[in-house]
C-alpha positions in Angstrom: -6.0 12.5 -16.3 -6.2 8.8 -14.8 -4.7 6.6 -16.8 -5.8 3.1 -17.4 -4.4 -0.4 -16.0 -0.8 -0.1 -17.5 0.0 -1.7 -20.7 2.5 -4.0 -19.1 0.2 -6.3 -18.2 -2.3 -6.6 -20.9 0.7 -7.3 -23.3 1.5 -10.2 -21.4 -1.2 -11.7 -20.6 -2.5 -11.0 -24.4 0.9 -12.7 -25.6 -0.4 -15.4 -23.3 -3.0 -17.6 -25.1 -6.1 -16.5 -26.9 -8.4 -14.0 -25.5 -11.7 -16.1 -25.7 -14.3 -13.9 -23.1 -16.7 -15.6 -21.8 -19.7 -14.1 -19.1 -18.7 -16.7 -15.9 -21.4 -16.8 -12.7 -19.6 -14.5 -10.0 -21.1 -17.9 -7.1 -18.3 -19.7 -9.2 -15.4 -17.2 -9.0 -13.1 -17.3 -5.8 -10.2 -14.6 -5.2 -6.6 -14.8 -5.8 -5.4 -16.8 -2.9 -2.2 -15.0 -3.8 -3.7 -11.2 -4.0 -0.9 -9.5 -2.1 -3.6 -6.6 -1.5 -5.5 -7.1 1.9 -7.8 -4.3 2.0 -9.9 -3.0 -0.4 -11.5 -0.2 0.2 -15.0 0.5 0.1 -15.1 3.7 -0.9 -13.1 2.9 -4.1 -15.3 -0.4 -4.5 -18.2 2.2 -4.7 -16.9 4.1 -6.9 -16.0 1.5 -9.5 -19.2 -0.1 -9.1 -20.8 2.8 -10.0 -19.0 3.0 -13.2 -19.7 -0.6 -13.7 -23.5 0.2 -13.2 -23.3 3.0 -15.8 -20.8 1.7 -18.4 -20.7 -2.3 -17.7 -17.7 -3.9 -17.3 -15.2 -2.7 -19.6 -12.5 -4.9 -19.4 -12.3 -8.5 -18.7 -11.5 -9.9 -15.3 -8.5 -12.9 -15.9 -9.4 -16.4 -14.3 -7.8 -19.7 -14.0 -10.1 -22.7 -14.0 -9.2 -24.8 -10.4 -11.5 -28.1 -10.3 -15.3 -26.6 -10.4 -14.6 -23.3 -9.6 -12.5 -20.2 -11.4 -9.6 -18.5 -9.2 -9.0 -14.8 -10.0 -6.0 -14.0 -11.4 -6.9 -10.2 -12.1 -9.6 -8.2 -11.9 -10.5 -8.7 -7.9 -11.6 -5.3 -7.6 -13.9 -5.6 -10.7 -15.1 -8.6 -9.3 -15.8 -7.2 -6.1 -17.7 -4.2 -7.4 -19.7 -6.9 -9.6 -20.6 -8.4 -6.2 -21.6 -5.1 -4.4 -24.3 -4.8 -7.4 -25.3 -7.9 -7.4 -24.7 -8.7 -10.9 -24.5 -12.7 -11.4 -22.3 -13.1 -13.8 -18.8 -11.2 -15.2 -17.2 -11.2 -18.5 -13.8 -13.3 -18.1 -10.9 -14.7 -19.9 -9.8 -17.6 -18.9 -5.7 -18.8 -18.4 -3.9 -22.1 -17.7 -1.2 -20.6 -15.7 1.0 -22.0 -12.5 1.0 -20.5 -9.4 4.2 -18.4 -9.9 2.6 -16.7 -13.0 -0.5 -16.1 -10.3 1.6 -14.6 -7.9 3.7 -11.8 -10.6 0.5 -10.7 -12.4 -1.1 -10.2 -9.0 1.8 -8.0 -8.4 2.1 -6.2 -11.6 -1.8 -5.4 -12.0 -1.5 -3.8 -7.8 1.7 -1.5 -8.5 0.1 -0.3 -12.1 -2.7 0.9 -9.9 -2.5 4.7 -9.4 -3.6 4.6 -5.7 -1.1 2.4 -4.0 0.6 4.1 -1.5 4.5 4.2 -1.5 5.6 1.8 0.5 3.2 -0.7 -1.1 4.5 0.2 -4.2 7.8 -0.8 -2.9 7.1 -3.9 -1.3 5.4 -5.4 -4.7 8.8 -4.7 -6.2 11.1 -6.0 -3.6 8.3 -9.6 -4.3 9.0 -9.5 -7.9 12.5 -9.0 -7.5 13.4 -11.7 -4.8 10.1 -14.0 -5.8 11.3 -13.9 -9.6 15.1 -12.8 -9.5 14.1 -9.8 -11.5 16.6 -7.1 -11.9 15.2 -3.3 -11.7 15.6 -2.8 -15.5 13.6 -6.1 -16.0 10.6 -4.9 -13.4 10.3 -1.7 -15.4 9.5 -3.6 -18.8 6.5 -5.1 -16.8 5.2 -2.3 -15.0 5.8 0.4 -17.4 8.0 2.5 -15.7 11.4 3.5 -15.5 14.5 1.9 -13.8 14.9 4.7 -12.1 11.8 5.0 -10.4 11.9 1.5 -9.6 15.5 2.0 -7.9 14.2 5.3 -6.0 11.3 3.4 -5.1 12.7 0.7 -3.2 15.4 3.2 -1.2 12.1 3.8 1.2 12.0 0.2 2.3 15.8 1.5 4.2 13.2 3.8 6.3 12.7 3.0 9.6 9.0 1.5 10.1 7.5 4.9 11.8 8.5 6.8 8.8 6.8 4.1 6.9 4.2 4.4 8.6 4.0 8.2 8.5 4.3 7.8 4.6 1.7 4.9 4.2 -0.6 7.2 6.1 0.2 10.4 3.6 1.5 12.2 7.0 4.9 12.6 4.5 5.4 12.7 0.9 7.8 10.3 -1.1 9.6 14.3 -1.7 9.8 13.8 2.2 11.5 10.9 2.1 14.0 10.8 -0.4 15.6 13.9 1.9 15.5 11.5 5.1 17.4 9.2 3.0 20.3 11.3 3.3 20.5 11.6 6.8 22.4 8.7 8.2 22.0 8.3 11.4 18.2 6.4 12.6 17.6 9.1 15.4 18.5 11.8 13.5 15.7 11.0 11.0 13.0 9.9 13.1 13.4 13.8 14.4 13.0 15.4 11.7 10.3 13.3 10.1 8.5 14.1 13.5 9.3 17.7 12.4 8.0 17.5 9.1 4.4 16.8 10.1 4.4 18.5 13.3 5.7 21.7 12.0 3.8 21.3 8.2 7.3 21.2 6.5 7.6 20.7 2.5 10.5 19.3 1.0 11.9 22.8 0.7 11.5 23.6 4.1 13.0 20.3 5.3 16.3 20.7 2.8 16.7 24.4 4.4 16.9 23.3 7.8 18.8 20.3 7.1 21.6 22.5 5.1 21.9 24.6 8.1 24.6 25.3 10.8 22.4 25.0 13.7 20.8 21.7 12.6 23.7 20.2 11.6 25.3 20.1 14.9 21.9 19.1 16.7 22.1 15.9 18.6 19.9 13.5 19.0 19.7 11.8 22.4 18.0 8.3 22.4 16.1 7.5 25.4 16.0 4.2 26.9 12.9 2.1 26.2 12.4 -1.5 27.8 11.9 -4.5 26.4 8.8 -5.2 27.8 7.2 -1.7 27.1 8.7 -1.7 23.6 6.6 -4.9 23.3 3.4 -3.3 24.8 3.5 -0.7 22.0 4.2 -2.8 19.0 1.3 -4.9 20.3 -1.2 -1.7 20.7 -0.5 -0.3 17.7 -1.1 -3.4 16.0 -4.2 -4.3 17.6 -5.4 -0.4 16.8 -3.7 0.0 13.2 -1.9 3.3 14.4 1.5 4.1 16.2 1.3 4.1 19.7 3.5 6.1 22.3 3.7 3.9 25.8 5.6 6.6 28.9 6.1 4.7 32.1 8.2 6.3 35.0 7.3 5.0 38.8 3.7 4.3 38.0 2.6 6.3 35.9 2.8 7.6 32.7 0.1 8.0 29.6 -0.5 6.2 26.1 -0.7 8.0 22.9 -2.4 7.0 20.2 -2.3 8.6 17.1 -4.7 9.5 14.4 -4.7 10.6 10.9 -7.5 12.7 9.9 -11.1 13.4 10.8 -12.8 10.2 10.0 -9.4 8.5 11.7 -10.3 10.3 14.5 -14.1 9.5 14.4 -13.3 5.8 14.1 -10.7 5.7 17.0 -13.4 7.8 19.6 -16.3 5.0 18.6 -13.5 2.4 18.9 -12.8 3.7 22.2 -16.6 3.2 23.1 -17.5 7.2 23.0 -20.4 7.2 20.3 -22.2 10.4 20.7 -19.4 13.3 20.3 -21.0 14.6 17.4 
């Protein structure tokens, strides 16, 4: 069962002020210019707006007045979905808060989301912690969960980026990664988190092989990448939101891109200008 927005939250900003709603035009609503989520996606927009459409808007969206205009300070999802109907107004409660108070309820509202991946999850309490010198036991009070979690949680940001990546993309689980944690040395991980989705290992699978006499005395030998194609790659894979593999020897070589599933794969062929493949 999906739970709702967390309680952490509400209770502040309940403890805030008064709760005075009021039904505020969506032309005079701008986003959080502090919303530490960058894509929304529209599948999920769909699917709330068709909630929206069928049971209204349930709960409030949280703005702060800024000259003639209202900032979001929750609720940008709601908001968006409102737009997607073309509703032309929204039910609001409206805060006098700073820009730091903008920033941590942003925050708190994103990681008491259900579908945030991992490492996002992590990075939104690494912000609250250095942002707001929060401790773990005093980031669990305002998300709702426990220390612990928040602790094991953060161990992933220790990963190298392509198991990051690998886990952003659900190629791992956070089961997955709490195992790579215990291997120590970088190359040593990055092959075996190659292994787990390569192979289709579960957590199970990986602690066997890593408990064994054979893999224990497997080394790992790095090859040598330049500078300058090291640089090529990080640039591809941002340009293409997906790892890239650059192999050069004497003039030639190939360049392998990754993809995640089939629609991944659908978008990367039309990307790649090949639009009839159906």
């Amino acid at each position: 069962m999906k739970k709702a927005l967390g309680r952490g939250l509400e209770s502040i900003i309940a403890g805030t002020e008064q709760r005075e709603v009021r039904n505020i035009p969506i032309s005079n609503i701008k986003p959080n210019p502090f919303q530490p989520r960058k894509v929304f996606k529209d599948e999920e927009l769909k699917e709330l707006a068709d909630s929206i459409k069928e049971n209204g808007v349930l709960q409030p969206i949280t703005v702060r007045r800024v000259g003639e205009y209202f900032e979001i300070v929750t609720g940008e999802r709601r908001y968006r979905a409102c737009k997607m109907l073309g509703l032309k107004d929204i039910p609001a409660i409206i805060k006098n808060i700073s820009n730091d108070k903008m920033v941590e309820w942003a925050l708190i509202e994103n990681v008491q989301r259900e579908n945030l991946n991992v490492v996002e999850e992590a990075e939104a309490y690494r912000e609250l912690a250095e942002k707001f010198n929060l401790t773990h036991e005093d980031i669990s009070k305002k998300v709702g969960k426990s220390r612990a979690h928040i602790t094991n949680i953060l161990r992933v940001l220790e990963l190298e980026d392509f198991i990051k990546d690998l886990l952003k993309n659900n190629r791992i689980s956070f089961g997955h990664a709490k195992v790579l944690l215990s291997i120590k040395e970088p190359l040593r991980r990055k092959h075996f988190a190659e292994r787990i989705y390569k192979e289709d290992l579960s957590v199970r699978d990986l602690e066997k092989l890593l408990s064994s006499r054979v893999e224990k005395t497997v080394k790992i030998k790095e090859k040598k990448k330049s500078i300058h194609l090291k640089d090529i790659e990080s640039k591809l894979s941002e340009r293409l939101s997906r790892k890239v593999t650059v192999k050069y020897k004497k003039g030639k070589g190939n360049i392998s891109l990754e993809f995640y599933n089939d629609d991944d794969f659908k978008k990367l062929l039309i990307f790649l200008g090949l639009k009839n493949f159906d």
